[in-house]
N, C-alpha and C positions, 0 to 999 in steps of 0.2 A: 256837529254832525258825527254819527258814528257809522261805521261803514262793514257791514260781515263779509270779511273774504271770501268766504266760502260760497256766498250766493249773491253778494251782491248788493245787499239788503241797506237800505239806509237809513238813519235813525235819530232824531231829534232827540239830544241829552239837554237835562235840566244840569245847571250850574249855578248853587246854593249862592245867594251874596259875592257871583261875578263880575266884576266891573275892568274893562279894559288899562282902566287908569292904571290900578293897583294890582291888576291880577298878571300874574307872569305862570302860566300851568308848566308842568311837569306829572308824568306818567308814569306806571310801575303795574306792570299786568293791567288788572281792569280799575286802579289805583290813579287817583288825581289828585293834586296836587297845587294849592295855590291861595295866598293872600286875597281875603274877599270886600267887601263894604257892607257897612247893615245898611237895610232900607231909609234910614234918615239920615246916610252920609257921615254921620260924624265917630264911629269905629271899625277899627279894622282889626278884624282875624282872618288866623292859619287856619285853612279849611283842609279837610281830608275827607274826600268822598268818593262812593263806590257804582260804575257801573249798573245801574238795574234797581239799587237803592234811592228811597225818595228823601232822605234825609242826612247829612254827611253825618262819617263817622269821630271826625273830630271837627267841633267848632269853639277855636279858644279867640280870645278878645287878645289880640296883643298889643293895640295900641290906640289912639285918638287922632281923628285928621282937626288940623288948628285951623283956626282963624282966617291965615292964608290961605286957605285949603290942599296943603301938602300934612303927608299923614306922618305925625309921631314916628310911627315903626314902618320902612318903606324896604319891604324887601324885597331879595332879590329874588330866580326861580329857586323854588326847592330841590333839594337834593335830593336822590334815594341812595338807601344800602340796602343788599340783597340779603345777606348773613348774621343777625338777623334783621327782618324788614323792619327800617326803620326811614323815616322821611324830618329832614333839616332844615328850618327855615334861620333865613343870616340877615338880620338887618342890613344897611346901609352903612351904620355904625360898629355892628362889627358883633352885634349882639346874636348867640343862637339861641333858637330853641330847636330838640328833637325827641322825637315822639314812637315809641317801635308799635308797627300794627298786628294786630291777631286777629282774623277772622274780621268780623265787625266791633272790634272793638282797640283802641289806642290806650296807650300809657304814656308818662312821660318822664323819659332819659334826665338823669342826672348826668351831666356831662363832668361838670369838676370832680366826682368821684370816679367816675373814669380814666381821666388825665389823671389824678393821684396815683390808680394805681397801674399806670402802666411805667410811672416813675423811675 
């Protein structure tokens, strides 16, 4: 549910490939944030999706749920940084991915060239 302060107003939002299991949200202005499931349960992506928008603005595969059905890549809630907007998803294991947003549209951060050069 979405809620306008200013009047009150309430509002059913769609949440692309949501599943409680796997999704852990995180927020950033009208920015969401969160690990999803495909419709036949057997992969999981980083989802990045926008207020108002009917389709997210990033939808990457990052992993496969096994056999036992615990997923591949089980991550934790994403991150944001404001400077510039960027949103971090950190496996379990320890793995990241990060992504900076513009507008409606995402890239995605090379982290080890970063680390390099703040060396």
């Amino acid at each position: 549910m979405l809620v306008d302060r200013a009047t009150g107003h309430l509002s059913q939002i769609s949440l692309p490939n949501f599943d409680p299991t796997y999704s852990a949200t995180s927020w950033y202005r009208d920015y969401i944030s969160y690990c999803g499931l495909s419709e036949d349960g057997k992969t999981v992506y980083a989802i990045v999706a926008q207020v108002g928008r009917r389709k997210p603005i990033l939808k990457k595969s990052v992993g496969e749920v096994k056999d036992d059905g615990k997923a591949a890549y089980e991550c934790s809630t994403p991150t944001w940084q404001r400077q510039p907007v960027r949103v971090s998803f950190q496996s379990q294991e320890g793995q990241k991915l990060t992504f900076t947003v513009r507008g409606h549209a995402v890239d995605v951060v090379d982290d080890t060239a970063e680390e390099e050069g703040t060396e």
